[in-house]
N, C-alpha and C positions, 0 to 999 in steps of 0.2 A: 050889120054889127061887125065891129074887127074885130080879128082873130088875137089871137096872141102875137102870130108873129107879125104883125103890123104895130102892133102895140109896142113893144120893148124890142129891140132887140140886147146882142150880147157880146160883148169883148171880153179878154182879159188885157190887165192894165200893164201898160211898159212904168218904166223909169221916167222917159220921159213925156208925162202926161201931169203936170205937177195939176193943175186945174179938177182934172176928173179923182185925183187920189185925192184930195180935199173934199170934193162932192161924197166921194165912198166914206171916208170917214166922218162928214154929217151925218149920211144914212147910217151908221152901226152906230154911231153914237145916240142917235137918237131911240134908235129901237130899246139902246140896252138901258137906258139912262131914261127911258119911257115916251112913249109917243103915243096921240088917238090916229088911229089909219081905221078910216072907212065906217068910225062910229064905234070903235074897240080901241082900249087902251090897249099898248102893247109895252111891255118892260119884263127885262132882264132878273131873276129874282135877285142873285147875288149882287149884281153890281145895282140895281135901282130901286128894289124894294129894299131889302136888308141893310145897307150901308148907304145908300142913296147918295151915291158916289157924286160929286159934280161935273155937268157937262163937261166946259170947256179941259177939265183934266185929261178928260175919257178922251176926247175926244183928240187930247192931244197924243194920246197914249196911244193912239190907234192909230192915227197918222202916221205917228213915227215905225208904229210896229210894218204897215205899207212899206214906207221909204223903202225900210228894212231888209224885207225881202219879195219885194217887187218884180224885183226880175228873176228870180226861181219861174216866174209864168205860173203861179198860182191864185191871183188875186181876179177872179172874175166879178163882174158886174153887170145889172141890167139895166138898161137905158130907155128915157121915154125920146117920142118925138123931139122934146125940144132939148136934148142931150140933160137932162138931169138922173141922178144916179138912183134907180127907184127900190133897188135889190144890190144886195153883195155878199159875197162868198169868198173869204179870203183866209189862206194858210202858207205854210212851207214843210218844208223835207229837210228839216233840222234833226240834230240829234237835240231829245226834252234835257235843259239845261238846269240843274238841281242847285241854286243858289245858296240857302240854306240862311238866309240876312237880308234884312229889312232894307231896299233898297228907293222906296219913296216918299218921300219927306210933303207936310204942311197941311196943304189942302187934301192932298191924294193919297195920305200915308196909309188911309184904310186900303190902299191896292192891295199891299204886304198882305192882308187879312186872302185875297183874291187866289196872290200867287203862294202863300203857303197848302191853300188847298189844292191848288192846282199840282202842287209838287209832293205834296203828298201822294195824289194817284198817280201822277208821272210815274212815282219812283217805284212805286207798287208796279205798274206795268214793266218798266224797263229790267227789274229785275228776272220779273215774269217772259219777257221776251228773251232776256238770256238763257234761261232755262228750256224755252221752248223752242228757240231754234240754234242752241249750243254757241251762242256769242252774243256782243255787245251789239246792239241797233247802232248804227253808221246814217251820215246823213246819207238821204239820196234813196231812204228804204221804205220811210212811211211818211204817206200825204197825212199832215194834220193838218185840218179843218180848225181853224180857229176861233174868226168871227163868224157869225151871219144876221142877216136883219133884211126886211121889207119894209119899206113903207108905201109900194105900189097900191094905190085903190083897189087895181081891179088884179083879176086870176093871180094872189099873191102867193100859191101852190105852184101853178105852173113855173111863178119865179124861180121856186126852190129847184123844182126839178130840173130846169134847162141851165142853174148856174152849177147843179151837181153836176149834170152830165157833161159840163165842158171839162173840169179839172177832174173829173174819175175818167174819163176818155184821155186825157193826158196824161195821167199817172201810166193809167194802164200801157199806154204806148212808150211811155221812157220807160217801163217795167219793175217799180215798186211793186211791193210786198202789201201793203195795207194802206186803207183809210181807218181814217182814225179820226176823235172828238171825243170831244169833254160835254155831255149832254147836263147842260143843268136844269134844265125843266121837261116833261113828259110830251110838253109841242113839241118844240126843237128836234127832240127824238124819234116821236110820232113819222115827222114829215124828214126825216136823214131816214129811218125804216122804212117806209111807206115807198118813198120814190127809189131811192138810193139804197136800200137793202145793208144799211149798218143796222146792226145787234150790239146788244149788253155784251161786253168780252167777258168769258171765263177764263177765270187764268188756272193752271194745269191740277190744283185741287179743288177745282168746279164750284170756286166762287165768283162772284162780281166784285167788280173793282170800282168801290163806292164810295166818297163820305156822305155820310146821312146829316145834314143839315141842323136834327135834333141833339145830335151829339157834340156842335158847335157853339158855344157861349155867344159868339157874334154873329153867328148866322140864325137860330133857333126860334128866331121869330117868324122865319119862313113859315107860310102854313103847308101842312103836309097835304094839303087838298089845290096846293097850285104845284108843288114840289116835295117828295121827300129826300134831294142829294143828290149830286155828280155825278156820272155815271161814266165810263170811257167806254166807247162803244166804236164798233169795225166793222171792217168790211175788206175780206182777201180778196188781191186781185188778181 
């Protein structure tokens, strides 16, 4: 039988790889906008149950978000024998940008629904980080984890763990302060805890930094028995 590492191995993506960042943004797009892997549906609540976002959007949106920031050196991926993208794990060390307006139109304008929750806990955090460590967060301080998705058959655990360890092993040697993610369903978080020892953040009067799903007009269809809400969760490094 092969092992893992015979099975996939693991890079992280340059700039100039225009081929494989295309492959990685099938793979996330798929996961989050729903896929069967292995005889199990897999999907995204926000972006493919609740709003049921359309592929080629996402998918666009993802890609570009790569371009983007590609060469930070945080976009890992796992590869099968025949170079197809089977796992990815992709963020940056941005400072969380609070736009505060609707900035996509047509087909994709429910993103806006995406990014106003997302900027909601951002902003709750970043305020929370100034108060905790006496100043504003700087790029270059905290890995945010952004996407992830599997569509690998097999050992789809192992994926997670060997594509966290390569960007928390990078972080850790450039010397950031935190990992960090946006958990919106109880898997995602399960297996970011499990392997990778991110936790629910408390922020300094010992709450969590959540929206709850039911308190969303657009999102409130989520069932609370796949999800109750976002959650930003870390990991000191």
């Amino acid at each position: 039988m092969q092992t893992i590492q015979e099975l996939y191995t693991y890079e992280i993506l340059t700039k100039d790889q225009p081929d494989l960042i295309e492959k990685t943004a099938e793979c996330l797009a798929k996961t989050f906008i729903g896929v069967e892997v292995a005889g199990k549906w897999v999907q995204e609540p926000i972006i493919g149950y609740a709003l049921k976002l359309p592929y080629e959007d996402f998918y666009q949106f993802t890609k570009e978000y790569i371009e983007a920031n590609v060469h930070q050196g945080y976009c890992a991926v796992a590869l099968d024998q025949e170079q197809n993208v089977v796992g990815a794990l992709v963020g940056d060390t941005n400072v969380f940008e609070i736009i505060e307006e609707d900035i996509f139109e047509g087909t994709f304008a429910d993103m806006n629904i995406v990014m106003r929750v997302l900027e909601d806990i951002d902003e709750r955090f970043l305020e929370d980080y100034k108060n905790r460590y006496g100043k504003d967060m700087e790029d270059g301080e905290v890995l945010h984890l952004f996407l992830l998705g599997v569509i690998g058959e097999h050992n789809r655990h192992d994926i997670v763990q060997n594509l966290g360890d390569v960007l928390i092993k990078k972080a850790t040697e450039e010397g950031l302060r935190l990992v960090l993610a946006e958990a919106t369903n109880p898997k995602s978080m399960r297996v970011l805890e499990k392997y990778h020892g991110l936790t629910k953040y408390v922020n300094i009067e010992g709450d969590f930094i959540v929206h709850k799903y039911e308190s969303n007009e657009n999102l409130s269809s989520i069932p609370s028995t796949v999800a109750d809400g976002i959650y930003i969760i870390v990991k000191e490094l």
